[in-house]
C-alpha positions in Angstrom: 43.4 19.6 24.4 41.0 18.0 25.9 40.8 20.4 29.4 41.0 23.0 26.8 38.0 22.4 25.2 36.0 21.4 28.3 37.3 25.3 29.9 35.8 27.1 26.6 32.8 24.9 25.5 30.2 23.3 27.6 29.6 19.7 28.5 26.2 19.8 26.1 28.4 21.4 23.6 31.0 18.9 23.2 28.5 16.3 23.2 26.2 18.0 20.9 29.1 18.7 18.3 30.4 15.3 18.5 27.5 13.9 17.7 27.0 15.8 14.7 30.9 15.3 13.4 30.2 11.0 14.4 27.2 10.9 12.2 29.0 13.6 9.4 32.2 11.3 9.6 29.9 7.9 9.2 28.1 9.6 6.0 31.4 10.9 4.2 33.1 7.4 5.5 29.8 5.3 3.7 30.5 8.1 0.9 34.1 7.4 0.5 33.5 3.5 0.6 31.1 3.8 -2.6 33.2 6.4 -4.2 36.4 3.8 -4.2 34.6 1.2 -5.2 33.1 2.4 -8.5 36.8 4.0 -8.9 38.3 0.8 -8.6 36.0 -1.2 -11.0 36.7 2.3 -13.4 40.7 1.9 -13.5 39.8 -1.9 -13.3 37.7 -1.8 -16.1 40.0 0.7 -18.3 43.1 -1.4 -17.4 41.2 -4.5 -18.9 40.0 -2.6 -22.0 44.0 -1.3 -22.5 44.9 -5.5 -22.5 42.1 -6.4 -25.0 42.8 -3.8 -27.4 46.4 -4.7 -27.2 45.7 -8.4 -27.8 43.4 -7.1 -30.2 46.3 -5.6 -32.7 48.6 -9.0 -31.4 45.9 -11.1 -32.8 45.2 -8.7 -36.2 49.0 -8.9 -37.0 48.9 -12.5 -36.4 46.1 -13.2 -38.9 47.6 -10.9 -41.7 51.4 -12.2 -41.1 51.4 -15.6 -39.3 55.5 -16.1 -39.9 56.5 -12.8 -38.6 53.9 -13.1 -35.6 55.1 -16.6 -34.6 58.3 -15.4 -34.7 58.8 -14.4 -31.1 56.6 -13.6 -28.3 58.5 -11.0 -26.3 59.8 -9.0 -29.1 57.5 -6.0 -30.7 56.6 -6.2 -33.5 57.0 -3.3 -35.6 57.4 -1.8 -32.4 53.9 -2.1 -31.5 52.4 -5.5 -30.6 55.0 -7.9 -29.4 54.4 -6.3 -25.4 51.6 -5.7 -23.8 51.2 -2.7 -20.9 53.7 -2.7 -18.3 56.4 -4.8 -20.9 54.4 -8.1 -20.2 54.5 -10.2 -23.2 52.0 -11.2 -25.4 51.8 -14.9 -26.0 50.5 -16.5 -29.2 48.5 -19.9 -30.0 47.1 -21.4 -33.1 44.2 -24.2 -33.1 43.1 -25.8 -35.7 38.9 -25.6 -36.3 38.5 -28.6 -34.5 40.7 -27.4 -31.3 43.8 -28.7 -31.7 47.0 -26.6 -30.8 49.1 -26.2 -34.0 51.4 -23.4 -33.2 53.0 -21.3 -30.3 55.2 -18.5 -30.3 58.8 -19.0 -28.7 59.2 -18.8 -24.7 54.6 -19.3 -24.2 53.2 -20.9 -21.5 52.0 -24.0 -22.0 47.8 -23.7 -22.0 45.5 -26.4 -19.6 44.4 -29.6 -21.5 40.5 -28.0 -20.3 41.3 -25.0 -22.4 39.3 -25.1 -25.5 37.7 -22.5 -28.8 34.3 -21.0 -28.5 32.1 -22.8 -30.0 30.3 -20.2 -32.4 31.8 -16.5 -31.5 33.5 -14.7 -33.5 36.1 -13.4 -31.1 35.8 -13.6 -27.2 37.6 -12.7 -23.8 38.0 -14.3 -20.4 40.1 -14.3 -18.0 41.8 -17.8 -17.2 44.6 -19.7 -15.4 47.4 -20.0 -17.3 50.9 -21.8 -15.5 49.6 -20.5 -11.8 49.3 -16.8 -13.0 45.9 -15.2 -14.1 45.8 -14.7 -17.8 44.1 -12.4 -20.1 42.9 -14.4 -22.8 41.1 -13.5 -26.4 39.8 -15.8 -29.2 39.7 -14.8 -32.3 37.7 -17.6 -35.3 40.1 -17.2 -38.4 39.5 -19.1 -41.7 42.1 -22.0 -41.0 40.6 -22.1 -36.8 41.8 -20.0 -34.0 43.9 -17.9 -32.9 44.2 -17.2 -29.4 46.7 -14.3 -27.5 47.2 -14.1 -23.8 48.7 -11.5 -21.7 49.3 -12.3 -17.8 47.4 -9.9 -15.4 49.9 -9.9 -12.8 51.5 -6.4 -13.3 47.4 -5.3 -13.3 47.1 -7.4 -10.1 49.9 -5.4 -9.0 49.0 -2.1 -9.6 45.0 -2.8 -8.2 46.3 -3.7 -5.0 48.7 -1.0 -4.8 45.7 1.4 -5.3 43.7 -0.5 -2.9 46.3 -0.3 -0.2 46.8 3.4 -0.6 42.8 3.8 -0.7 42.6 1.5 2.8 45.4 3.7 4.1 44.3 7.1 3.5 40.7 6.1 4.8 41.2 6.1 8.5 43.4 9.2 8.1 40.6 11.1 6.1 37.9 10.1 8.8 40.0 11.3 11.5 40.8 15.1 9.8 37.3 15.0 8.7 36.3 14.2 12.2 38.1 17.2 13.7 37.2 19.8 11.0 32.8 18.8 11.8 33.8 19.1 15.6 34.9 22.2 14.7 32.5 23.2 12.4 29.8 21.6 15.0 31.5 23.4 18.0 31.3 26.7 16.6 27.9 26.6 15.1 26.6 25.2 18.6 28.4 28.1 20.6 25.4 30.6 19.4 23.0 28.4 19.4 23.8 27.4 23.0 23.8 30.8 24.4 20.4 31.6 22.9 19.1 28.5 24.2 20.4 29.9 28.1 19.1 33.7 27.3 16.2 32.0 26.3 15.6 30.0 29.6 16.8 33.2 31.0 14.2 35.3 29.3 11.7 32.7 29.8 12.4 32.7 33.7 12.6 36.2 34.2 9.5 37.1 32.4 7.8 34.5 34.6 8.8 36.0 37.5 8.1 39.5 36.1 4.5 38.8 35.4 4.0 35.9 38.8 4.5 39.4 40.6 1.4 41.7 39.4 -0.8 38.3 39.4 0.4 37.4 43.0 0.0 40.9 44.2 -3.7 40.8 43.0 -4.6 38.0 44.3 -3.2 38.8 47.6 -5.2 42.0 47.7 -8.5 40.4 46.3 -7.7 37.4 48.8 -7.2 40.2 52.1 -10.1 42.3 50.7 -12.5 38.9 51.1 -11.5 38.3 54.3 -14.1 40.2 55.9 -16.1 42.8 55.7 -14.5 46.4 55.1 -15.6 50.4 54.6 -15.4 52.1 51.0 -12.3 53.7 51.6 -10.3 50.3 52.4 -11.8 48.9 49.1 -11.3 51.6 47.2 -7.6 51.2 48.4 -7.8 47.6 47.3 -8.8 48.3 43.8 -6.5 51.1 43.3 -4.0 48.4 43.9 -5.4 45.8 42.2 -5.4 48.1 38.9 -1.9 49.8 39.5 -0.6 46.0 39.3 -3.1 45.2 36.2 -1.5 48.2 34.4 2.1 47.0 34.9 1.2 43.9 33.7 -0.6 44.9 30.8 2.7 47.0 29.9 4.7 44.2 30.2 2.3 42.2 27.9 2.3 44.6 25.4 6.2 45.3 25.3 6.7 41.5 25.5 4.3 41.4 22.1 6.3 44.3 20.6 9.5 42.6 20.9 8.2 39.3 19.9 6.9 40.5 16.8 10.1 42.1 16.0 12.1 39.0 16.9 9.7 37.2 14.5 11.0 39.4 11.3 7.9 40.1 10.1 7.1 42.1 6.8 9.1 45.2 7.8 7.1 48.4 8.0 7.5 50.7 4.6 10.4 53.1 5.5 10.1 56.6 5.4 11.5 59.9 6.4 11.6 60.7 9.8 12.3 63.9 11.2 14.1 64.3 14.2 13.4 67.3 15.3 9.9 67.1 15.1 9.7 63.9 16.9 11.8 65.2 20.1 9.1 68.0 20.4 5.7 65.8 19.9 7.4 63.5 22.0 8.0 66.2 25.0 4.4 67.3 24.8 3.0 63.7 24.7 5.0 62.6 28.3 4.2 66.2 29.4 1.2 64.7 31.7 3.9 61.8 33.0 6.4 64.6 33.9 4.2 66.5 35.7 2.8 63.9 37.6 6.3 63.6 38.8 6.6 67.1 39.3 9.2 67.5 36.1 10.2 69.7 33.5 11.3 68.0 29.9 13.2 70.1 27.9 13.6 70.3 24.3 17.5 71.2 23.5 19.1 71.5 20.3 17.0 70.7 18.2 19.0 71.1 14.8 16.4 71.2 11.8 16.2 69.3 9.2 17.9 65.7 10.3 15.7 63.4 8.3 16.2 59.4 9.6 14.6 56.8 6.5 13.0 54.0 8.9 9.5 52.8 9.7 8.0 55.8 11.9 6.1 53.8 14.2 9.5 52.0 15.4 11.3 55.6 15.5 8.4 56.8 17.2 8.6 53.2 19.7 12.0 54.4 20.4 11.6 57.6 21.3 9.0 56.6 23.5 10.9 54.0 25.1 13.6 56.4 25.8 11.7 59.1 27.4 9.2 57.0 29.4 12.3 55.6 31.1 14.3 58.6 31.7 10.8 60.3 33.4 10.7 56.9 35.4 14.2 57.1 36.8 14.8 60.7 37.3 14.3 63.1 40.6 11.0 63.7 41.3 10.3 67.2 40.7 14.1 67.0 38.2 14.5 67.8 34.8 14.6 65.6 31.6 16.5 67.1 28.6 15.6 66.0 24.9 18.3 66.7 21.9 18.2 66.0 17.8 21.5 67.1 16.8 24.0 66.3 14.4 27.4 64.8 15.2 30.5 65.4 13.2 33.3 63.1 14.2 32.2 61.1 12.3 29.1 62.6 11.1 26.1 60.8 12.0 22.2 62.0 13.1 21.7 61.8 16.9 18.2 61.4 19.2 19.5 61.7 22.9 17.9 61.5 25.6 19.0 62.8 29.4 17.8 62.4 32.9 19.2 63.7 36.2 18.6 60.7 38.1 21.6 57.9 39.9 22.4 57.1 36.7 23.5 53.7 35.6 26.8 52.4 36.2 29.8 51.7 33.4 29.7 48.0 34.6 25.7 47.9 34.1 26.0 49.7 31.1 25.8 46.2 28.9 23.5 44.3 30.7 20.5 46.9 31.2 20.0 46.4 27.3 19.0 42.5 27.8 15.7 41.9 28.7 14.2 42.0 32.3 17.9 43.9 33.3 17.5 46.8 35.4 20.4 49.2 37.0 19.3 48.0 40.6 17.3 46.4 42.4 15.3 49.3 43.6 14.5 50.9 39.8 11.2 51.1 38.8 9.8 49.6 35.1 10.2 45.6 34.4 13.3 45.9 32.4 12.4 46.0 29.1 12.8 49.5 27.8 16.2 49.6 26.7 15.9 46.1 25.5 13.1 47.0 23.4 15.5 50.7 21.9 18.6 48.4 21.3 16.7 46.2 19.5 14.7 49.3 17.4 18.3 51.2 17.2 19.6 47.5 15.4 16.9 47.1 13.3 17.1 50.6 11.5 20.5 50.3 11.2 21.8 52.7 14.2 23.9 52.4 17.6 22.8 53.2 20.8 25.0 54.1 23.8 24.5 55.0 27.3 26.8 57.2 29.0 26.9 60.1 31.8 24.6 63.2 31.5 26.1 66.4 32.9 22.6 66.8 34.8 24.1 64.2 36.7 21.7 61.0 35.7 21.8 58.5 32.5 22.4 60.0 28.9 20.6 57.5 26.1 22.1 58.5 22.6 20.6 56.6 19.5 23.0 57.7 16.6 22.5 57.0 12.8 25.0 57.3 9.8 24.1 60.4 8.2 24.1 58.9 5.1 20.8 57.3 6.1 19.1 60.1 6.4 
């Protein structure tokens, strides 16, 4: 079991949970301890109160019919007060006011000489040694002196200890199931938390890196550039580097603030209608200047009317961003990038997809380029973050995205939405 364990879960893990399930086991274990203690004076206590109530009624008989009390000890007397709990007989004195013993019932036990009558109560109860057992013993002050009944405690004694012994044997038992249900309690809440402890060092690492680069590019330039003295043109090359790299690390910055504030959960943004549609085409003419840089066309395709989305616009509008800065990034220079709002009807949901005639990204890279700082390859441009940032806008308003094949041959983005959203 244990190789088992050490295959699926982490060193940290199993120490971490076990930990938690010691310190769980030590509280219900201190828990238990008080809990059978104040149950054990309870049935004590109730036991006790059964004995003097039934040596109460021994002792009212007594005082109302003295012959037929005396009579015999183990016998009930009209069927009530002869016997005590558990068939233990009730046994029967008489003392005169100044302490003598004038009567016994048949079969008693004979009482110690140091055994003597309150002094000025009324009636009273203790516990006393009686013959080498422990007795139960009440007083009662009668007009012609005392009367005093006893009941032996041993059967009580009994059953105390047999609830003790149960209690002492089901404790270790207890601790040990309770052990094992915290560790796994403790080892499945500590499997999430572990892995977003690593894709947090992960993040933390990458997005070091991501921005070291830019920085160490500057400085490299600004560090060759001061080197000695050079013409216009060489410094004018310098700067143009210098704010190329600013520029990618400011949009790194700025997508690393977007996602944080939606990782955050901040006050969401008020939802509202969104149209589709409408958003493919402002979104073509405001990445028309990017594609033709790039020598591209974007293309505006099926754009069904009337597919309304209810979601914050400025994350829809993030999204469809996102989707189209990447695919203009990543496809052929002088290629084509194809923009759809259509509906789907198996099953019926509302669709913003977005294709490129670029390589494409691989079925096996599929999953990964959605985690931050991923990329298809090594040679891609960007930082990594764009489809991180749409799965994480697709989640939020309640959609799926998927990346597939396009038939222009590159990567096909699809962000789809239940229709009954919109």
């Amino acid at each position: 079991m244990n190789l088992r364990l050490r295959g699926r879960f982490s060193r940290r893990e199993l120490l971490s949970a076990a930990k938690v399930a010691l310190v769980a086991t030590a509280l219900i274990g201190l828990s238990y301890g008080v809990l059978v203690v104040l149950l054990d004076f309870a049935v004590a206590f109730h036991l006790t109160g059964q004995v003097d109530r039934q040596l109460a009624a021994r002792l009212q008989v007594a005082e109302s019919a003295p012959a037929q009390a005396f009579s015999s000890s183990g016998v009930q007397i009209r069927g009530r007060y002869g016997l005590g709990i558990y068939g233990e007989p009730i046994a029967l004195w008489a003392f005169s006011p100044r302490g003598q013993l004038l009567r016994t019932a048949a079969d008693d036990p004979v009482l110690p000489a140091s055994l003597r009558p309150p002094a000025r109560a009324r009636s009273q109860t203790l516990n006393y040694g009686v013959e080498g057992d422990t007795y139960r013993l009440y007083w009662l002050r009668t007009r012609g002196g005392f009367l005093l009944a006893g009941e032996s405690l041993t059967e009580l004694g009994h059953v105390e200890a047999v609830l003790v012994a149960s209690e002492l044997i089901a404790f270790p038992f207890l601790l040990i199931v309770f052990f094992l249900v915290a560790l796994a309690i403790g080892l499945r809440s500590a499997r999430p938390v572990e892995l977003a402890r690593r894709r947090q060092l992960e993040f933390t690492a990458d997005a070091s890196h991501e921005l070291r680069t830019p920085l160490s590019v500057i400085e490299a330039e600004v560090s060759l550039a001061r080197r000695r003295p050079r013409g216009e043109a060489e410094y004018q090359q310098v700067l143009d580097q210098v704010a190329r790299e600013a520029h990618r690390l400011r949009e790194i910055v700025e997508d690393l603030l977007w996602l944080a504030r939606l990782d955050s959960e901040p006050a969401r943004p008020p939802p509202e209608p969104v149209d589709l549609s409408c958003l493919v085409r402002e979104t073509a003419g405001r990445f028309s200047s990017l594609a033709a840089g790039r020598r591209q066309q974007i293309e505006v395709a099926a754009a069904s009317e009337g597919l309304f989305v209810t979601a914050p616009a400025g994350w829809i509008d993030k999204l469809a961003g996102t989707l189209v800065d990447n695919a203009c990034r990543h496809g052929r220079q002088g290629g084509l990038v194809r923009l759809s709002s259509l509906q789907l009807n198996s099953p019926r949901r509302l669709c913003l997809r977005v294709e490129d005639d670029g390589a494409g990204i691989a079925e096996a890279d599929q999953l990964a380029v959605r985690q931050r700082f991923r990329r298809a390859s090594a040679t891609s441009e960007g930082h990594g973050l764009g489809l991180a940032i749409a799965d994480s806008v697709a989640r939020e308003t309640g959609g799926q995205l998927r990346i597939g094949r396009s038939s222009l041959g590159g990567a096909l983005v699809e962000v789809t939405w239940p229709a009954g959203r919109g």
